[in-house]
C-alpha positions in Angstrom: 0.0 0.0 0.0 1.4 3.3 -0.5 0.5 6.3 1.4 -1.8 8.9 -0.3 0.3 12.1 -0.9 -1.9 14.4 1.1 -2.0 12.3 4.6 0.2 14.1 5.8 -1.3 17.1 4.9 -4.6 16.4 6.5 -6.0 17.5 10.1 -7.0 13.5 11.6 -8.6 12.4 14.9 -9.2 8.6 16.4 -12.5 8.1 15.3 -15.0 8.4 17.9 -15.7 4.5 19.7 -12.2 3.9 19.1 -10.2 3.4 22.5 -6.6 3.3 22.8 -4.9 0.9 25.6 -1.4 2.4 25.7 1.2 -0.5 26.4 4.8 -1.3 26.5 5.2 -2.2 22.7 2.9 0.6 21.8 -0.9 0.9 22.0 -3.9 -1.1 21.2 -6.8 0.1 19.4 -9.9 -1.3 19.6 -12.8 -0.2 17.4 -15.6 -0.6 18.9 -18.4 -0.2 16.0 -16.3 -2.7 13.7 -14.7 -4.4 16.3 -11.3 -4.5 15.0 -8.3 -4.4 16.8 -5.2 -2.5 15.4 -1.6 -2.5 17.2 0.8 0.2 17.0 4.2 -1.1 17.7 5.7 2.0 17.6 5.2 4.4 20.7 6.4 7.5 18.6 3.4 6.3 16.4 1.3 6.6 19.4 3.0 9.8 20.1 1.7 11.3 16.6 -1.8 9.6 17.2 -2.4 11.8 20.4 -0.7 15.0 19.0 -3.3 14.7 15.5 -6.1 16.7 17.5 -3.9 19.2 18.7 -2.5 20.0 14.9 -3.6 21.6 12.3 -2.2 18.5 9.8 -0.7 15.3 10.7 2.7 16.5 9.3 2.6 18.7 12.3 2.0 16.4 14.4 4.6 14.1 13.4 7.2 16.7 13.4 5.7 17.6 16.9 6.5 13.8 18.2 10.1 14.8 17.2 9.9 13.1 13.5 12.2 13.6 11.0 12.0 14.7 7.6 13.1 11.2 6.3 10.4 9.1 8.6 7.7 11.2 6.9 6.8 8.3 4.2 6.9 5.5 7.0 4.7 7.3 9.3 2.3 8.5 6.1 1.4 5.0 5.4 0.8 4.1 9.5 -1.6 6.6 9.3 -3.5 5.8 6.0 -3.5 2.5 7.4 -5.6 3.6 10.4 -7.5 6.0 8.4 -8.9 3.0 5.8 -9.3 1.0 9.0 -11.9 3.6 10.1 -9.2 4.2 13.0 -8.6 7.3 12.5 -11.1 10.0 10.8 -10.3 13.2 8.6 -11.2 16.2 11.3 -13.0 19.1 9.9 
């Protein structure tokens, strides 16, 4: 799958009934309207996750959780992976 090439140029929030169960690896998300389970085993990925409502676009928020330039494409296809899992939502 490859990241679309606006993600990162997107406001996002966790969709709401989505809970996240922060743990050593990472996090757990558990959706609770399509009952899917994604992990994040990355905690600077959960570190974006919980910066995306405080940012105007998920760039920010990566480079907020200390990203660099570089990690941008890795990080662009985590989140369009949560995004087509319903995980995350595009925050108007």
């Amino acid at each position: 799958m490859t990241a679309p090439a606006n993600v990162l140029d997107r406001a996002w929030e966790v969709s709401p009934g989505v809970s996240i169960r922060p743990e050593s690896f990472g996090a757990l998300l558990y959706h609770f309207g399509t009952r899917r389970l994604s992990f994040l085993k990355d905690r600077r990925l959960l570190d974006v996750v919980r910066r995306l409502p405080d940012c105007p676009t998920a760039r920010q928020a990566c480079l907020a959780a200390g990203l660099e330039a570089h990690e941008l494409p890795t990080y662009a296809l985590a989140l369009a992976q949560l995004a087509d899992t319903d995980m995350l939502q595009e925050r108007l």
